[in-house]
Structures are given as structure tokens and as C-alpha cells.
DRENDO-1510 file (C-alpha; in Angstrom, 1 decimal, always signed):
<recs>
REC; n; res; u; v; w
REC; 1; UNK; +57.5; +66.1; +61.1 .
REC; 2; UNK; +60.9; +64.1; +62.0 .
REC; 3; UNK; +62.9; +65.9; +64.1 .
REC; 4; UNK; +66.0; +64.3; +63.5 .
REC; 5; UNK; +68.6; +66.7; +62.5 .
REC; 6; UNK; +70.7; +66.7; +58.9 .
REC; 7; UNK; +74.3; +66.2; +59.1 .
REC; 8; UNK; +76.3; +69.3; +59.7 .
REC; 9; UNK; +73.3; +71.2; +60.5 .
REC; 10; UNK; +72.1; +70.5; +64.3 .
REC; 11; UNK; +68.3; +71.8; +64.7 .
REC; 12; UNK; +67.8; +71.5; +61.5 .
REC; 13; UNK; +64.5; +69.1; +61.2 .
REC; 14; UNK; +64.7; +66.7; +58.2 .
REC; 15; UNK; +62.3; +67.5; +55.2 .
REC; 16; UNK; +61.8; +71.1; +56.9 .
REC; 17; UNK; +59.8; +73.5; +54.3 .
REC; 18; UNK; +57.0; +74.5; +53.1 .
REC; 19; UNK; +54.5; +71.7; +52.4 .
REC; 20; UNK; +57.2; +69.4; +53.0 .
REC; 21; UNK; +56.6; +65.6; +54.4 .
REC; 22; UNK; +59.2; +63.3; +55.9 .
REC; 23; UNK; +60.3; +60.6; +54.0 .
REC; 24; UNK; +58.6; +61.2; +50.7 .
REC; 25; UNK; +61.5; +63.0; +48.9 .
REC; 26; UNK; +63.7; +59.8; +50.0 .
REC; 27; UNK; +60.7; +57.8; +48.6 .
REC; 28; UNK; +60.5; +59.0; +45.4 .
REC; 29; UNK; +64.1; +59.4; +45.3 .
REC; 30; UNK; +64.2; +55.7; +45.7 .
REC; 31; UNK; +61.7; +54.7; +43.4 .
REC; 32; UNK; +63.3; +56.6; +40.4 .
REC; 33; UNK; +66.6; +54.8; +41.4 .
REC; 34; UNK; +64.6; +51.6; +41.1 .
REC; 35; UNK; +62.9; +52.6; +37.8 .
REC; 36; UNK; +66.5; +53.1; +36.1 .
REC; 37; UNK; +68.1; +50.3; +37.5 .
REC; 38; UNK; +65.7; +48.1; +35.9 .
REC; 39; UNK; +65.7; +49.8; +32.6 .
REC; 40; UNK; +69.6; +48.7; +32.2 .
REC; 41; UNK; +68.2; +45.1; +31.8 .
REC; 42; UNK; +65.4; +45.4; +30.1 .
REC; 43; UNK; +66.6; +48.2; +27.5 .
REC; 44; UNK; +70.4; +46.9; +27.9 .
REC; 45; UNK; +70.2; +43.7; +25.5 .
REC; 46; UNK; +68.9; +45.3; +21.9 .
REC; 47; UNK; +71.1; +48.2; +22.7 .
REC; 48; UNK; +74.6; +46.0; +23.4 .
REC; 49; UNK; +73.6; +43.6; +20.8 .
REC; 50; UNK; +72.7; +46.1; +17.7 .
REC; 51; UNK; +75.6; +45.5; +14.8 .
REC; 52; UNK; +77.4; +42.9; +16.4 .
REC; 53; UNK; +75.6; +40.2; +14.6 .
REC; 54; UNK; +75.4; +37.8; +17.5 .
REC; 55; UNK; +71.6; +36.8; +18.3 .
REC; 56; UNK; +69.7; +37.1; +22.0 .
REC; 57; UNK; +68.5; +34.1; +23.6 .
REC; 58; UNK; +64.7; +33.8; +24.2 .
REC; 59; UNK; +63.3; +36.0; +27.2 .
REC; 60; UNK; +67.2; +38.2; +27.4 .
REC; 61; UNK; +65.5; +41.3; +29.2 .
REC; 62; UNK; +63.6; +39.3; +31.4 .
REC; 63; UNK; +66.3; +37.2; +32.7 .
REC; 64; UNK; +68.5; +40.0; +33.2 .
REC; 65; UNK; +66.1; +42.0; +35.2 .
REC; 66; UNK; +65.6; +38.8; +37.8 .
REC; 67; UNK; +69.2; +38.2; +38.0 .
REC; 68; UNK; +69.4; +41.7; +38.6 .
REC; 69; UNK; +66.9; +41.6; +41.2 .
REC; 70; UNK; +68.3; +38.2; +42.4 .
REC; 71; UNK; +72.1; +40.2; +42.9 .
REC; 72; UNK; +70.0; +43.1; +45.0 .
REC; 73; UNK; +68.1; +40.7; +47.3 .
REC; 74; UNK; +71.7; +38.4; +48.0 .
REC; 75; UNK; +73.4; +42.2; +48.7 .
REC; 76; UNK; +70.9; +43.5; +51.4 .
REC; 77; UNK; +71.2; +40.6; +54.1 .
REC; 78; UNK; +75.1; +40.0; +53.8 .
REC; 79; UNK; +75.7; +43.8; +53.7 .
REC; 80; UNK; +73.3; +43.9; +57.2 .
REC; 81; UNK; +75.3; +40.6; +58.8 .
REC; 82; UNK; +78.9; +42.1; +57.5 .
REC; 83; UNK; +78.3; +46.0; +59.4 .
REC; 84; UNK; +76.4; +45.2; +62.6 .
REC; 85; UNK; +79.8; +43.1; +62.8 .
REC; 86; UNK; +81.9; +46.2; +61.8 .
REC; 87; UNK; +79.6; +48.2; +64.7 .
REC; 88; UNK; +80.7; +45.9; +67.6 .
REC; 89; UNK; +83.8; +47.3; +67.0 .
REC; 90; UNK; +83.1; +50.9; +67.0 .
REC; 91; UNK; +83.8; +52.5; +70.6 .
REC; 92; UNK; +80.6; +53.6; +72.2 .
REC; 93; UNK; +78.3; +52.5; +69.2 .
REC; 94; UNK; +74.8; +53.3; +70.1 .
REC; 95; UNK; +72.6; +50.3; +71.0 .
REC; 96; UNK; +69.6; +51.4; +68.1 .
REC; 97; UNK; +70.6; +49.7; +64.8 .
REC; 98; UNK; +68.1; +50.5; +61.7 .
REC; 99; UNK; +65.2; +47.3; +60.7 .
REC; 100; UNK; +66.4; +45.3; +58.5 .
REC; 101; UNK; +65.1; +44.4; +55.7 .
REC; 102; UNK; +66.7; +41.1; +54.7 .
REC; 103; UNK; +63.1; +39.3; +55.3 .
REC; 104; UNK; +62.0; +41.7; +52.1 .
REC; 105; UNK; +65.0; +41.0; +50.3 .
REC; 106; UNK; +64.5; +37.4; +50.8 .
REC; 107; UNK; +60.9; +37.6; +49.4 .
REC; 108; UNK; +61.8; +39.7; +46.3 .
REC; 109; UNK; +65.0; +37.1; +45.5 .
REC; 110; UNK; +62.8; +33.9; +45.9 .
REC; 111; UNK; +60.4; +35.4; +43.5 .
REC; 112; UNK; +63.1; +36.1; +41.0 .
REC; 113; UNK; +64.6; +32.3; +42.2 .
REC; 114; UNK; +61.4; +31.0; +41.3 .
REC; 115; UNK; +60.8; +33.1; +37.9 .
REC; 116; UNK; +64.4; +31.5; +37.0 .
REC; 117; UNK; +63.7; +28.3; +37.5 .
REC; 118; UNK; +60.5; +28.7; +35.6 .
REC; 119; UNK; +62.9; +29.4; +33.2 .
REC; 120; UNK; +65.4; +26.5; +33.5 .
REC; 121; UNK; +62.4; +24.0; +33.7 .
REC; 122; UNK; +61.3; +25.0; +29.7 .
REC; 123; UNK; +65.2; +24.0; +28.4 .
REC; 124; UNK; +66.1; +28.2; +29.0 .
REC; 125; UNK; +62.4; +29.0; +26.7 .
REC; 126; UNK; +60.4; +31.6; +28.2 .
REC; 127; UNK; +57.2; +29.2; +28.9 .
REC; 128; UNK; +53.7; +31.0; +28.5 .
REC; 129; UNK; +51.8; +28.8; +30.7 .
REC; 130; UNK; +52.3; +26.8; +33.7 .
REC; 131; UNK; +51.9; +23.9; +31.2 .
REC; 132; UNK; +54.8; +24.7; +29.7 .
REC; 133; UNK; +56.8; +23.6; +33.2 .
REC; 134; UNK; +58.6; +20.6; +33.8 .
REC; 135; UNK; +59.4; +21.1; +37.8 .
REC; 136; UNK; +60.2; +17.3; +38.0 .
REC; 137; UNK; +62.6; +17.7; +35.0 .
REC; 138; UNK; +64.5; +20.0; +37.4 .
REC; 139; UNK; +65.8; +17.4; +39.7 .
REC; 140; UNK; +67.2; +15.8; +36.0 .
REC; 141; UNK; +70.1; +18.7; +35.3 .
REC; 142; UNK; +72.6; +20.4; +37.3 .
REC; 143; UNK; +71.2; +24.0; +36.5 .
REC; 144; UNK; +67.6; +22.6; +37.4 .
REC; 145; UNK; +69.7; +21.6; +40.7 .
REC; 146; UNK; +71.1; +24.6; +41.2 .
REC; 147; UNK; +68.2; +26.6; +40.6 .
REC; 148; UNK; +66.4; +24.9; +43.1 .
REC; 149; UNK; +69.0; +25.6; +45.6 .
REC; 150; UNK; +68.7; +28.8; +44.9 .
REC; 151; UNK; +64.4; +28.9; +45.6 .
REC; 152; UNK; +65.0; +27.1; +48.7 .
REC; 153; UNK; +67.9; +29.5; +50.0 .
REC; 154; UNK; +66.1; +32.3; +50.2 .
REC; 155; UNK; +63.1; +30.4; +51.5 .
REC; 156; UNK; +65.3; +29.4; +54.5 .
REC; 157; UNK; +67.2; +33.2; +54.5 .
REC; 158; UNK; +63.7; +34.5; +54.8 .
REC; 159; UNK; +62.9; +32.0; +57.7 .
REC; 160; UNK; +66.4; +32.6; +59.5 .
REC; 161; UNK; +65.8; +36.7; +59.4 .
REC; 162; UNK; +62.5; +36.5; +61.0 .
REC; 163; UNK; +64.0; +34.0; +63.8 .
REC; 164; UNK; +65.6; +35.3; +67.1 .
REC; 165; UNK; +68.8; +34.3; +65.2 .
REC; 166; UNK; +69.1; +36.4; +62.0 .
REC; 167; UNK; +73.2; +35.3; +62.2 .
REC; 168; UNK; +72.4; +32.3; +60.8 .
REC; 169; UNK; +71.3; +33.4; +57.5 .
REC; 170; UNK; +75.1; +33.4; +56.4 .
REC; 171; UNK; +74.2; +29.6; +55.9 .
REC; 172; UNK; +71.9; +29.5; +53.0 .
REC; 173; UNK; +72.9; +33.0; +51.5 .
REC; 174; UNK; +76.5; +30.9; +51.4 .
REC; 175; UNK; +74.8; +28.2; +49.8 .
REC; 176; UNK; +73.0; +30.9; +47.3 .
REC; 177; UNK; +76.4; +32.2; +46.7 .
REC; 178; UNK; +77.7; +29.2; +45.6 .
REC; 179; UNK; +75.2; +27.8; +43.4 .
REC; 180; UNK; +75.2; +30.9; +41.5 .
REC; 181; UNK; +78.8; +30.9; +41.4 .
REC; 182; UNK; +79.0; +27.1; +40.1 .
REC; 183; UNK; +76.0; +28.0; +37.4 .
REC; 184; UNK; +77.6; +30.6; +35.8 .
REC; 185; UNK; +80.7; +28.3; +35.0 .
REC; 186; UNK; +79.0; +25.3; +33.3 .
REC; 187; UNK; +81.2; +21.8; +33.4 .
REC; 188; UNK; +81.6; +22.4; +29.1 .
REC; 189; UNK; +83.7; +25.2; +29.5 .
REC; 190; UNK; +87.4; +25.3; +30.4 .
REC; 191; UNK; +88.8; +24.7; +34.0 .
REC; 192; UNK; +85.5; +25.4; +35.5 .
REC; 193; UNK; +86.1; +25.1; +39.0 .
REC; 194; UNK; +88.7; +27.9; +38.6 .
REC; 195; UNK; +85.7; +30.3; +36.9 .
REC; 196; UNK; +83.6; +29.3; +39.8 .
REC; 197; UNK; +86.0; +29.8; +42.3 .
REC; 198; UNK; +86.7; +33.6; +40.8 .
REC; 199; UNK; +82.8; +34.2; +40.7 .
REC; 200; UNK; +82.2; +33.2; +44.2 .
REC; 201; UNK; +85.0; +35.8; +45.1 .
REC; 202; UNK; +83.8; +38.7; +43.3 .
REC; 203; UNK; +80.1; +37.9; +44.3 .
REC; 204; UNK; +81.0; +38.0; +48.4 .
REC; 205; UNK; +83.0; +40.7; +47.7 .
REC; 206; UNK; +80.5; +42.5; +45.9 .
REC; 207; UNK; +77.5; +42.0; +48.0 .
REC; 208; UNK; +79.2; +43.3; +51.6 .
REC; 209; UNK; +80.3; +46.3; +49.5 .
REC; 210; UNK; +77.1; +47.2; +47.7 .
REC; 211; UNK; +74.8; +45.8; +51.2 .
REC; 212; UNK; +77.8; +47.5; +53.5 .
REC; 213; UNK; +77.4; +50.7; +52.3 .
REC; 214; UNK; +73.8; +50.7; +52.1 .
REC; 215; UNK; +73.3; +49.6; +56.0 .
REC; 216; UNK; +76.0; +51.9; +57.3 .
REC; 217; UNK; +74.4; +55.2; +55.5 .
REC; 218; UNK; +71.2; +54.0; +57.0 .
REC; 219; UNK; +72.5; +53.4; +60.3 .
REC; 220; UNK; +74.2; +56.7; +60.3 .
REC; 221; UNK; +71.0; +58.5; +59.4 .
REC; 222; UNK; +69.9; +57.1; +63.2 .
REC; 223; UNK; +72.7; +57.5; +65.4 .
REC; 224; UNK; +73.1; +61.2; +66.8 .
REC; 225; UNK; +76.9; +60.3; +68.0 .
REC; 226; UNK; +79.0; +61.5; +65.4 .
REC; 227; UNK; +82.3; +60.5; +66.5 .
REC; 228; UNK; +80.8; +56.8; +66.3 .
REC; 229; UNK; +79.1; +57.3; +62.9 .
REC; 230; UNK; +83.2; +58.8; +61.9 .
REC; 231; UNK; +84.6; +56.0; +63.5 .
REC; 232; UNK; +82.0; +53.5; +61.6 .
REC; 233; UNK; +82.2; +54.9; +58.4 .
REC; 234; UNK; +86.1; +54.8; +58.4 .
REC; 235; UNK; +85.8; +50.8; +59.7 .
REC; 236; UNK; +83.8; +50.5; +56.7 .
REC; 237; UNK; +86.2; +52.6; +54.3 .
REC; 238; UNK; +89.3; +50.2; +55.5 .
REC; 239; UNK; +87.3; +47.3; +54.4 .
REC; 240; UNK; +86.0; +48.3; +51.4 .
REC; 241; UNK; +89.5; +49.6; +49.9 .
REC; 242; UNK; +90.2; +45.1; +50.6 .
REC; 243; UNK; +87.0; +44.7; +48.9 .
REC; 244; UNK; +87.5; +46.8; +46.2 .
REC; 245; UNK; +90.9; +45.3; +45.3 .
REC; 246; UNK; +89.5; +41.7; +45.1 .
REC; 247; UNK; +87.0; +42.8; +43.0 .
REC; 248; UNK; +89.1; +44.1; +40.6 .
REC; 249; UNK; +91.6; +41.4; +40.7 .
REC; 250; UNK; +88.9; +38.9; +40.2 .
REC; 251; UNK; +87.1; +40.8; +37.4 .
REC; 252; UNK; +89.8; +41.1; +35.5 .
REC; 253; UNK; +90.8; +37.3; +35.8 .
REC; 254; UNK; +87.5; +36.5; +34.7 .
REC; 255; UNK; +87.2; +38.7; +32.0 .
REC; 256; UNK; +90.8; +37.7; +30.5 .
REC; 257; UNK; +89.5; +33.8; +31.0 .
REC; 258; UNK; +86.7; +34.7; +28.2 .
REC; 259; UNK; +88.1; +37.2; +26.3 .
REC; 260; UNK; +91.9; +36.9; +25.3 .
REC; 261; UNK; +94.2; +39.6; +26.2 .
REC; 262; UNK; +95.1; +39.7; +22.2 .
REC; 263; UNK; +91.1; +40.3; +21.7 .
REC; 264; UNK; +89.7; +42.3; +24.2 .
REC; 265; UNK; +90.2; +45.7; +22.8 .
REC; 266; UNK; +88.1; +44.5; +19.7 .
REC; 267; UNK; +85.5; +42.3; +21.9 .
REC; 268; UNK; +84.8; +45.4; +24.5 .
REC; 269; UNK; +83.6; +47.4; +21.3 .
REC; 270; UNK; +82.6; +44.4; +18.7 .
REC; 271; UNK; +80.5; +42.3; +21.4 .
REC; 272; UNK; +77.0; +42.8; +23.3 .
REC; 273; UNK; +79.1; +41.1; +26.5 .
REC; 274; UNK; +82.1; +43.6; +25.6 .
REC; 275; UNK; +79.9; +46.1; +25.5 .
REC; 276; UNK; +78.0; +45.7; +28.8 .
REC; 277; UNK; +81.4; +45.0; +30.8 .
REC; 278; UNK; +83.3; +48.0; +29.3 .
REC; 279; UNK; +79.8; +50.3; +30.8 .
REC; 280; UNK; +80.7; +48.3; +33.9 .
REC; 281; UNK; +84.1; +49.0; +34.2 .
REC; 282; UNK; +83.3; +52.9; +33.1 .
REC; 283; UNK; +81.2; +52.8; +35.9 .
REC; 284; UNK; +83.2; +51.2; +38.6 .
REC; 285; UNK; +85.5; +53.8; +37.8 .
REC; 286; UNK; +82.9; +56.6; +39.1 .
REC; 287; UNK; +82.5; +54.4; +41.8 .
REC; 288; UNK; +86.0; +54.7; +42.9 .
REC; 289; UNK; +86.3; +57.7; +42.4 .
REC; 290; UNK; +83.4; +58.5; +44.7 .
REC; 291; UNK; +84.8; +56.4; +47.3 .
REC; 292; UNK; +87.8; +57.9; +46.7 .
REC; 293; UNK; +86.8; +61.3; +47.3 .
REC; 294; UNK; +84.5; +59.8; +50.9 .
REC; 295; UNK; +87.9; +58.8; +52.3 .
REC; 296; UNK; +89.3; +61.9; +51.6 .
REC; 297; UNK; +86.7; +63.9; +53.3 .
REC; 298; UNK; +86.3; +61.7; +55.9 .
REC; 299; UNK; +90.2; +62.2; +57.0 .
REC; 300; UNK; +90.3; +66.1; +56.1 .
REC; 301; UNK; +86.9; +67.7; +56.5 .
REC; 302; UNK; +86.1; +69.3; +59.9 .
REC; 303; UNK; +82.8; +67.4; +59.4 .
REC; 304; UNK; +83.8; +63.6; +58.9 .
REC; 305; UNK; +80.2; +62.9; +58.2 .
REC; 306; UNK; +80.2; +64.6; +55.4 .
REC; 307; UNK; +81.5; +62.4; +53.5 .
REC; 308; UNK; +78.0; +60.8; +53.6 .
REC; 309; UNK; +77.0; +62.8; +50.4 .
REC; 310; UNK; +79.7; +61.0; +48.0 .
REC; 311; UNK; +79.1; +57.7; +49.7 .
REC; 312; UNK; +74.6; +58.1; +48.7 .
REC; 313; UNK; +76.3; +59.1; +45.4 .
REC; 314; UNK; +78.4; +56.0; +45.5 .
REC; 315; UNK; +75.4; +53.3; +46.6 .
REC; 316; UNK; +73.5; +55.2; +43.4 .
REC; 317; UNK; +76.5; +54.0; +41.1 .
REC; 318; UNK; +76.5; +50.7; +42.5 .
REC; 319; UNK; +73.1; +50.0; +42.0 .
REC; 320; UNK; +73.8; +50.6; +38.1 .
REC; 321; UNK; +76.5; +48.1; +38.5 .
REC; 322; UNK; +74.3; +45.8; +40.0 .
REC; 323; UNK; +71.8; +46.2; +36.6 .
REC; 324; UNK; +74.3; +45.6; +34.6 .
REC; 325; UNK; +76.2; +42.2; +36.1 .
REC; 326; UNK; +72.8; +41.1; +35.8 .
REC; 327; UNK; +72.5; +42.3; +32.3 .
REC; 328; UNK; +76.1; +40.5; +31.4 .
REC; 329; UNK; +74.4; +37.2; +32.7 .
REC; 330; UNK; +71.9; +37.2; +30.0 .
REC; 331; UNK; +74.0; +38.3; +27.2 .
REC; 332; UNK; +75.9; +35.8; +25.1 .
REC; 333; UNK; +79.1; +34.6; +26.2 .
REC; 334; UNK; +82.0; +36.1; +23.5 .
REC; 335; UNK; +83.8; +33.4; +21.3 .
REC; 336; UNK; +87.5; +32.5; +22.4 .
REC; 337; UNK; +89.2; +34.0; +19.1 .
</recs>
């Protein structure tokens, strides 16, 4: 039995109780959180697109869960790089940091990488059997291209994390940011470089929060200094507020780029895409709100460390964000009315 006490409550042992075992109420906890997150992609599609008239492309839920599984393997690593960063600034940080688990991430994300250039390589068509791949055709098209940068990045992440180095996996996660940032803007549609430019924005931004906020509750969850794990927490809080503006500003840049300020209000209601960003906007709302109410009792409470319960309430919330940027990737884009 761990005997690593609960915030708040010294000599309290963790998973203390009758018949209890460490770890496997975080497990299951985990593994539920999981389970919903993928539903949002894989249910998300019929559900936005029912009475709007617009059709799904071929293979919608799939490609929404691996982009959604592609956006959780690119926010673990840069959320680990971006707070043991934040730590070397934190006055008399312990030395023990949590494992990280960016060689995992990396694993997962170059099988989603891989299932999406399967994808790319059958002309966007779901393909059935490994006949129905063209892998040379890749190297023929600038998303085949960029898919392939996308395989071999986390290939090379994976590599980097494992190596006495892991600092250098900023390098091909950078590269994995912008690929994904330049193939979600194709050269067709307007001022593409500006679209790009905004994605790569909101994607940084999104991963250090999502990644930050993970790492730092699992760090704290190790360190028995409390006034490091306040100090740590507030670094992160200062930061995220930066982050969370960005974000913002960049959504809604990107959002007014494809749907009109004259049409919106009828698009968020009228469109699957509408639909799926208006849940994501409801949702970064709770988000803020929890972060909101972390910085509060981080400055006020007698406890600064408890405002780890909003903040596992907050990365809970973000992981439905996550599901459902990946979702918007697979929905059609709206028409410019």
C-alpha cells in the first residue's frame, strides 16, 4: 500500500480502505476518461450532421478518433519539455520529476500518423486492404507529403525521448506541428499561409496547456514540498492565463476566417462544423471557469494545493476539447455564405 500522503491530509495513505489497492481507482478513472473521449469522435459526426443536409466524407468517425489521438500524443511531450522548464525556476524544486511518458505518446501518434496516411494514400477513401495503398503516390501530393512528415516525426520524437537528450524532441514535434498546421489550410482556400499561421498558434498553445497541466498534477502528486508544488502550480497558472488568451484570440480569428461574422449565429446551429465548435466553445468555457476558480484557491485557501481538485477537473474538460478539435477536422468545412 502507497504511503504517500493526500493533499491536505498528512498520514493519510493514498487508496487507504477497506479492500482498497493503489492505483486502481486512478486506473479505472482513467480508462473511463479514455472511453468517453473517444466516443466524441466516433458518435460526434451522425450526431452534428443530423438535419443539416450536408453529407460525411468516407471513414468521418475514424479519422476523427486518430486525429484525436494524434492531438493527445503531440500534447504529452511538449507539455513534459514546457514544465520541467517551468520547475528550474521554482525555488528548492525537488530533484525527483515523474517518467515521462512521451516515448508512449510517440508510439500511439505514429500509429494514428500511419492510419492517416493510410488514408491519404487511397485519395481520403477508407481502403480495406493493403492493396488498396498507394505509399509511392504519397511522395506525388502535398498532403501525402505532409503526412509522411508527420509518420516520421514521431518516429524521430520517439527516438529523441529514449536518448540521454529528451530536449531535443522540440525538433520533430516542431516539425509535427507544422505540417499539421500547413494541412489543415490547403493552397485552394483563401490566404492560406495566414490560416496556417493561426493553426500553428492555437496548436502550441494548446498542447503546453493541455500537456502542462497534466505533467504538473503528476509531478505534484510526487513532491512532498508543498511550498514548491504552490510555487509551481502558480508558475504554471501565470502561463496558462498567456496561453489561454492566444487561444482564444486565435480561435476566434479562425473561426470568423470560415464562417462570416453575418453567418455564424445561423452556421453554429445550421452546420455539423457549427455544431461541434459551438460544444467546444461551451466547453472551453467550463474550462475557464475551472481554471478560474484554481487561481482563486490557489491565492486564498490556507491550502494552496488545493486547488489541485479544480485543476484534475480542468485536464478532464480538456480532454473533451481535445475529442472534439479532432472531431471538427473530420467534419465538413461550412460554405462562405
Amino acid at each position: 500500500m502507497s504511503t504517500r500522503s493526500l493533499p491536505g491530509a498528512p498520514g493519510v495513505p493514498e487508496g487507504s480502505g477497506p479492500g482498497s489497492r493503489p492505483g486502481v481507482g486512478r486506473a479505472v478513472a482513467v480508462l473511463v476518461l479514455v472511453a468517453a473521449a473517444a466516443c466524441v469522435p466516433l458518435l460526434g459526426p451522425s450526431a452534428a450532421l443530423r438535419g443539416t443536409g450536408e453529407a460525411a466524407a468516407p471513414g468521418t468517425a475514424g479519422i476523427g478518433l486518430l486525429r484525436t489521438v494524434l492531438f493527445a500524443a503531440l500534447c504529452v511531450p511538449l507539455g513534459e519539455l514546457f514544465v520541467r522548464r517551468l520547475v528550474r525556476s521554482v525555488p528548492g524544486a525537488p530533484a525527483a520529476l515523474p517518467r515521462g511518458w512521451a516515448p508512449y505518446a510517440a508510439a500511439v501518434g505514429f500509429v494514428a500518423a500511419l492510419g492517416l496516411a493510410s488514408v491519404v494514400s487511397t485519395g481520403n477513401l477508407v481502403p480495406h486492404s493493403p492493396a488498396d495503398l498507394d505509399v509511392g503516390g504519397l511522395y506525388a501530393t502535398r498532403d501525402g507529403k505532409l503526412a509522411l512528415l508527420e509518420v516520421n516525426a514521431f518516429v524521430v520524437a520517439g527516438l529523441c525521448a529514449l536518448s540521454g537528450r529528451p530536449g531535443t524532441q522540440v525538433w520533430p514535434l516542431g516539425a509535427l506541428v507544422v505540417a499539421e498546421a500547413l494541412r489543415a489550410h490547403p493552397t485552394t482556400e483563401d490566404d492560406p499561409l495566414l490560416g496556417s499561421a493561426l493553426t500553428l498558434v492555437h496548436l502550441i498553445c494548446a498542447s503546453l496547456w493541455v500537456g502542462g497541466l497534466l505533467y504538473v498534477l503528476r509531478t505534484l502528486r510526487g513532491w512532498g514540498a508543498r511550498e514548491a508544488g504552490a510555487a509551481l502550480l502558480g508558475l504554471y497558472a501565470r502561463v496558462a492565463a498567456a496561453l489561454l488568451a492566444a487561444l482564444t484570440a486565435t480561435g476566434v480569428t479562425s473561426s470568423l476566417r470560415r464562417m462570416p461574422a453575418d453567418t455564424i449565429l445561423t452556421q453554429l446551429t445550421d452546420t455539423a462544423y457549427g455544431r461541434a465548435l459551438l460544444a467546444k466553445v461551451i466547453l472551453m468555457v467550463v474550462v475557464a471557469g475551472l481554471a478560474l476558480w484554481a487561481r482563486i484557491r490557489l491565492r486564498r485557501a490556507a491550502d494552496p494545493l488545493t486547488a489541485c481538485t479544480p485543476a484534475r477537473a480542468e485536464v478532464v474538460a480538456l480532454a473533451g476539447v481535445v475529442a472534439l478539435s479532432g472531431l471538427l477536422t473530420a467534419l465538413p468545412v461550412p460554405i462562405r455564405w
